[in-house]
C-alpha positions in Angstrom: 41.5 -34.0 -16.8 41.4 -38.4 -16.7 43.7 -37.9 -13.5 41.6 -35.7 -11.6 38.3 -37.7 -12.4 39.7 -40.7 -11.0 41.2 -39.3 -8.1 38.3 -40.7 -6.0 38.1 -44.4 -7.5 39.1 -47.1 -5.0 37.0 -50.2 -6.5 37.4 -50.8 -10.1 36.0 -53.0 -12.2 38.0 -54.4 -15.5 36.3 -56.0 -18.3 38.7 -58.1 -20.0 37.6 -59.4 -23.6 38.0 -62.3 -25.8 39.8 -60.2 -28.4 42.5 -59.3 -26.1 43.7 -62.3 -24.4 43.0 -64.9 -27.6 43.6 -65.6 -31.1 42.4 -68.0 -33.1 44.8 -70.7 -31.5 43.2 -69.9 -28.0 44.6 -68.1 -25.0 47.7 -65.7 -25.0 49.4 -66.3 -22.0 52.0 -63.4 -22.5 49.4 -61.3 -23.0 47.4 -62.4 -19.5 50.9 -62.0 -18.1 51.4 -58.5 -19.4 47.8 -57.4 -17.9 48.1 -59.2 -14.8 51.1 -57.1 -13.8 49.3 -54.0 -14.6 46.5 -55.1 -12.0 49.0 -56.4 -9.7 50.6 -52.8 -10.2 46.6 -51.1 -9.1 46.4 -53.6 -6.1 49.7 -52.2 -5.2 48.7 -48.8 -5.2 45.5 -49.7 -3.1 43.1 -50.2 -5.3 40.4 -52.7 -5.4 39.8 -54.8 -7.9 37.3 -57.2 -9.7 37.9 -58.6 -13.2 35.2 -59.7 -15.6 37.2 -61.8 -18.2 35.8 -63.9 -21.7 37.8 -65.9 -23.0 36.5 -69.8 -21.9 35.0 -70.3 -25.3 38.0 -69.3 -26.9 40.4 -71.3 -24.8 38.1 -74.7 -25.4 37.2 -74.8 -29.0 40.3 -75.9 -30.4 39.4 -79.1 -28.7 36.4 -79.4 -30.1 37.6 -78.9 -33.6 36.1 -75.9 -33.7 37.2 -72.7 -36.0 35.4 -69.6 -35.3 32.9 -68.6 -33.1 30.8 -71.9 -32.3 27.5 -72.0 -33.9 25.1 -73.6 -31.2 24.7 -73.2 -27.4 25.2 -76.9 -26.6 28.6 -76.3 -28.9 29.6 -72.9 -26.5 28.4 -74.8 -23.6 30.9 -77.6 -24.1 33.8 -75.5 -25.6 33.4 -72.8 -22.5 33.5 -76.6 -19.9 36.8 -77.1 -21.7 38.1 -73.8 -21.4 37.3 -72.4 -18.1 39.5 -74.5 -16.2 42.8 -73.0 -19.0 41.7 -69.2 -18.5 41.4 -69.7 -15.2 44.9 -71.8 -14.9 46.5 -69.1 -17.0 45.0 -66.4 -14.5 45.5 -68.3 -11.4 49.7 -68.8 -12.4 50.5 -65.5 -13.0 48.9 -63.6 -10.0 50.4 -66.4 -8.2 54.0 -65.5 -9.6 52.9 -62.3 -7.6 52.3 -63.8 -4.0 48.2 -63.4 -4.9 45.1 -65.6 -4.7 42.1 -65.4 -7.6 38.6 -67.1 -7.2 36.5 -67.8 -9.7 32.9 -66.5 -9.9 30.3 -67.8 -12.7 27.1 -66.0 -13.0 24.0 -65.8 -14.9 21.3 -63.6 -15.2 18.8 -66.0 -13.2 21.3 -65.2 -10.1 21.2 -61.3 -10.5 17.8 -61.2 -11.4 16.5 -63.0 -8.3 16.8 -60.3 -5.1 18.2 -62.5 -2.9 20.8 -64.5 -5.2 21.7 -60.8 -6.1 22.5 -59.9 -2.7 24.3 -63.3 -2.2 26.5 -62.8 -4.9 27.5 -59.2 -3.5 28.1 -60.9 0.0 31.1 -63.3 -1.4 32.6 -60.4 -3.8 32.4 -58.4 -0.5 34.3 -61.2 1.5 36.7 -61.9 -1.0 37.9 -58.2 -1.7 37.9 -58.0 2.0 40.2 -61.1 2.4 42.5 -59.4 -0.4 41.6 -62.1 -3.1 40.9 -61.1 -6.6 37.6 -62.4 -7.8 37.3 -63.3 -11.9 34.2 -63.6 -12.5 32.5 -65.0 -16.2 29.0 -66.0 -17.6 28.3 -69.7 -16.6 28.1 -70.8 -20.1 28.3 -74.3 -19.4 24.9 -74.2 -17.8 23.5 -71.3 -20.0 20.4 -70.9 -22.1 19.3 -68.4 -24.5 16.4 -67.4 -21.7 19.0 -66.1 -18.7 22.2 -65.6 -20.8 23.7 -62.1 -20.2 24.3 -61.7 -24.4 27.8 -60.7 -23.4 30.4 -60.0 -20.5 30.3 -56.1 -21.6 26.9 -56.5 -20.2 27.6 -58.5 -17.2 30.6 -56.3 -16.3 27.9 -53.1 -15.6 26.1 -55.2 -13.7 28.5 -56.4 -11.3 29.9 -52.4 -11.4 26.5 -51.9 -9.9 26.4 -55.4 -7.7 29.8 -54.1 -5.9 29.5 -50.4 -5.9 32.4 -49.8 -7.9 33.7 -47.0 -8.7 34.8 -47.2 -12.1 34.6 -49.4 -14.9 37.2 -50.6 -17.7 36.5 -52.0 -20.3 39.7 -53.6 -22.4 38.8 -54.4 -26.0 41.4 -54.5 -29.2 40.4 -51.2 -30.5 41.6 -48.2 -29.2 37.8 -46.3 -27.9 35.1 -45.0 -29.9 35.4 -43.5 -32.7 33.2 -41.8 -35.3 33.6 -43.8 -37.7 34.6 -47.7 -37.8 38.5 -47.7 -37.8 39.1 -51.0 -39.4 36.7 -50.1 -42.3 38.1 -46.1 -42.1 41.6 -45.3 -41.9 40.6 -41.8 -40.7 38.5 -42.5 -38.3 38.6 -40.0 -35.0 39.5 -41.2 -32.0 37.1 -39.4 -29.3 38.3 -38.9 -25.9 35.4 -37.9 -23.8 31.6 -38.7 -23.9 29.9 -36.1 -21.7 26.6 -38.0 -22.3 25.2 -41.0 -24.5 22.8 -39.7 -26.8 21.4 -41.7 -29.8 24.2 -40.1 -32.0 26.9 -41.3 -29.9 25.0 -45.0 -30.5 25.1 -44.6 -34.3 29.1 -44.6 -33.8 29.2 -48.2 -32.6 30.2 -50.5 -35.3 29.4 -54.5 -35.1 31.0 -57.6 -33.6 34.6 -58.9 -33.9 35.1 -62.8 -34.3 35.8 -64.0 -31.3 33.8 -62.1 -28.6 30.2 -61.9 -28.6 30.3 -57.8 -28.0 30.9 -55.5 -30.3 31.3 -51.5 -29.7 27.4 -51.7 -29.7 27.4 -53.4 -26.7 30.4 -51.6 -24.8 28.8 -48.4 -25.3 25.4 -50.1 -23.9 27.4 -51.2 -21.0 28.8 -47.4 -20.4 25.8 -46.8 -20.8 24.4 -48.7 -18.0 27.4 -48.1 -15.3 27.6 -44.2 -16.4 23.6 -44.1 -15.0 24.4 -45.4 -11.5 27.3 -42.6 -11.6 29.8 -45.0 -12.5 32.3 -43.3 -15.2 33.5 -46.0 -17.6 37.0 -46.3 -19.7 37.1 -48.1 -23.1 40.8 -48.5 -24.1 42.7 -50.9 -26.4 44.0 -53.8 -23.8 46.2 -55.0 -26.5 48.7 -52.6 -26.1 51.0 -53.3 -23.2 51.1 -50.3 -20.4 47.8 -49.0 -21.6 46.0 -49.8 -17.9 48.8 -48.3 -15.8 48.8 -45.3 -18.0 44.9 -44.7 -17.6 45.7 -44.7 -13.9 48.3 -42.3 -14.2 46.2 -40.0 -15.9 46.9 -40.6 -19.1 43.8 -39.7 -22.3 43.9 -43.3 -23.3 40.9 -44.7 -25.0 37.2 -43.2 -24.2 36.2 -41.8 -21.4 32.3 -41.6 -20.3 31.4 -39.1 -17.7 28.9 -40.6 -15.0 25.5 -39.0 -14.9 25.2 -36.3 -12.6 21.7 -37.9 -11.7 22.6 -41.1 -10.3 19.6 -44.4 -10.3 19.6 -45.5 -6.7 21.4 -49.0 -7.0 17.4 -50.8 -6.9 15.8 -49.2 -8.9 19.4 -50.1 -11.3 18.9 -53.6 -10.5 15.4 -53.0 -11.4 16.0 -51.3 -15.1 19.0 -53.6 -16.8 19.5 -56.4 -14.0 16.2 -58.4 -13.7 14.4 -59.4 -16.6 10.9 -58.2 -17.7 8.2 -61.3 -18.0 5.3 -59.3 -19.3 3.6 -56.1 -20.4 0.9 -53.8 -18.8 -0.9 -51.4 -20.9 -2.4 -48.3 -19.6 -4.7 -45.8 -20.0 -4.1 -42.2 -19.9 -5.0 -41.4 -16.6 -2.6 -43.7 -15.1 0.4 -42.3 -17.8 -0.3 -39.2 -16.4 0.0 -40.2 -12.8 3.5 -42.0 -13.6 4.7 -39.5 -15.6 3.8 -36.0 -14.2 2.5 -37.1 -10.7 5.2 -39.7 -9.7 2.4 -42.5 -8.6 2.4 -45.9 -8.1 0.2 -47.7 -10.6 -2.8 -49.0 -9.6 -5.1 -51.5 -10.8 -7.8 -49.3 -12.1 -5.3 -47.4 -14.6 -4.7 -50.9 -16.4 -6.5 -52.0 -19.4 -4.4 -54.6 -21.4 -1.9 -57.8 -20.1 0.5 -59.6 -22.0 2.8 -62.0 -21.1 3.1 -64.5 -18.4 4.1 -63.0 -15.1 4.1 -63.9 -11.3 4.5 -61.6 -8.3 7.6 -60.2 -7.9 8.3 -60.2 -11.6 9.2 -57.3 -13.2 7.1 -55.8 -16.3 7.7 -53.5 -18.7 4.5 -50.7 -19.1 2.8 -49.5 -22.0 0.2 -47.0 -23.3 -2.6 -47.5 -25.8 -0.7 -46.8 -28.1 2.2 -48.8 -27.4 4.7 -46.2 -26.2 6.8 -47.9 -23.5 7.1 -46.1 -20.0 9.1 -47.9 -18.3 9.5 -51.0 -16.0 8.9 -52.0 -12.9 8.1 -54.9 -10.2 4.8 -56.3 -9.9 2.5 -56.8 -6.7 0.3 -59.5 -8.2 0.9 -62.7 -10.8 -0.7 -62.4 -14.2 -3.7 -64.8 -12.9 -4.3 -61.9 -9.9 -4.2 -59.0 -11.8 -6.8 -60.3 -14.4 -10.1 -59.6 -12.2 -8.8 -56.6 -10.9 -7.4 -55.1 -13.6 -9.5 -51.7 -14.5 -11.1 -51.9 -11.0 -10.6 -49.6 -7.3 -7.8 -50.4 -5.0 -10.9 -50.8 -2.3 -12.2 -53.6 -4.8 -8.8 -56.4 -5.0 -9.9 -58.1 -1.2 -13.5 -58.2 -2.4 -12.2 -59.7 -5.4 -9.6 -62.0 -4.9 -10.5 -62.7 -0.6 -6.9 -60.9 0.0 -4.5 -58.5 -1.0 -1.2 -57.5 -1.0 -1.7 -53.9 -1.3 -3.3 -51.0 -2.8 -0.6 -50.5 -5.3 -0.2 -53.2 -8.4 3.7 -51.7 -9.1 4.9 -49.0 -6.4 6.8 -45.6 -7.5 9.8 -47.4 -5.6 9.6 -50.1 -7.7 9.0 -48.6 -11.1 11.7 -46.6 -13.2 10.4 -44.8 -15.9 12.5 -44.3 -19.2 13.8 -40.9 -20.2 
């Protein structure tokens, strides 16, 4: 069954976690060895392929005298400086015992949540899988705040599935998939093989986060989650154990499978729903919930009765009813200090209003995904 649902991936993306390449001395070279023969063996075979790898906290706080995860920003910040340069030293020896080149790529939110820094970072993942070089890409943490960080590279690995078009993602942790239970509390927890769909019973299954990383099951299955919706299947299988990636390829039930939706979000409006962060909130009344929902509108100005937030044009909000049901999310036509006089009032009104306009619409339906 795994073998024929791969059978059209060419571009895979591979999630590599803290867990599996690092104790609590710091990196594992074997290990980064072991896996960077397995990718090596996929490039071979003519796939494509991006890695998303932690591990630059790990790999710095021993310096720092640090045991455990560190407990402030400015303490990750410094720790990830130190360690960066070792994980990507480790990564950049032993693809080079294989004749290959790696480049590293740090990211944060700010860079995929701004249009145009989005489409610049596709442009050099484009040129370097194009030139045959394998990109590594991480969260900048050296530079990161609480405001733009990703929370965790399960989350940043989705979004770059989505950035490059991928057409799979894999996510290598230190347990073995999802079970039903938490394994290392439950020695008979079941191991489940396929996820047709993510429903919130499926969520309820995810147990909490491991020492070293920052993402637990929670935010694996969030991240499946997020690729499965562009139509991207995703593979969550124990990186730990050595031949576990190759076997995946060959076909091999290995970890947890999630089946892509069969509805796939065009890539913008993806970008739109878990890429670029909301800055506000609209409230509305039920006239315009209706249009939205059962009419598939844009929203207008004279369906809005309520603001909150800070927000400038371009920004995207997230909408409410009355009653504070969330709807959805989308970009907005007009900054927070626009929309105030024209809230509540006719399209025909906002040139009268303001002296110009930049159209009828305050979010368009191209611009707006609604939840559910």
């Amino acid at each position: 069954m795994i073998k024929n649902l791969l059978s059209h991936v060419r571009r895979v993306v591979i999630k590599i976690g803290s867990g599996v390449i690092s104790n609590e001395e710091g990196l594992d070279p074997a290990v980064i060895a072991n896996l960077t023969d397995e990718v090596g063996h996929l490039l071979d075979r003519g796939f494509e392929v991006i890695l998303v790898s932690s591990g630059a906290v790990a790999a710095g706080k021993g310096a720092l005298g640090i045991s455990g995860r560190p407990q402030t920003i400015p303490l990750k910040q410094a720790a990830a400086a130190i360690g960066q340069t070792r994980l990507m030293r480790c990564y950049k020896d032993a693809f080079l015992e294989q004749g290959r080149t790696v480049a590293q790529v740090l990211l944060t939110r700010d860079d995929l949540a701004n249009r145009r820094r989005y489409l610049n970072a596709r442009n050099t993942l484009m040129t370097l899988l194009d030139h045959r070089i394998i990109p590594i890409i991480n969260e900048n943490d050296t530079v990161v705040v609480e405001e733009i960080r990703f929370g965790d590279n399960d989350n940043l690995s989705a979004m770059v599935t989505n950035l490059v078009e991928a057409n799979l993602l894999v996510i290598l942790s230190d347990v073995n998939g999802l079970h039903d239970r938490d394994p290392r509390k439950d020695p008979k927890a079941r191991l489940i093989p396929v996820v047709e769909r993510i429903t919130p019973e499926i969520e309820e299954m995810a147990g909490g986060s491991g020492t070293l990383g920052t993402g637990g099951m929670g935010t694996k299955l969030k991240a499946a989650k997020r690729a499965t919706l562009y139509g991207v299947g995703t593979a969550i299988i124990n990186g730990t154990i050595p031949g576990n990636l190759r076997r995946l390829f060959e076909g091999e039930e290995v970890g947890t499978y999630f089946l892509p939706a069969r509805n796939r979000m065009a890539a913008k409006k993806h970008w739109i729903a878990f890429t670029k962060k909301p800055r506000g909130k609209l409230f509305l009344d039920e006239g315009a919930v209706k249009a939205l929902l059962e009419g598939h509108k844009s929203l207008l100005p004279s369906g809005i009765k309520g603001v909150e937030g800070g927000f400038d044009r371009g920004d995207a909000v997230r909408l409410y009813t009355l009653a504070g049901e969330e709807l959805g999310k989308g970009v907005t036509n007009y900054s927070l200090a626009e929309l105030l006089p024209i809230m509540g009032k006719k399209s025909t009104e906002i040139e009268k209003i303001l002296g110009y306009k930049y159209g009828d619409e305050i979010i368009h339906r191209d611009n707006l995904v609604l939840n559910g």
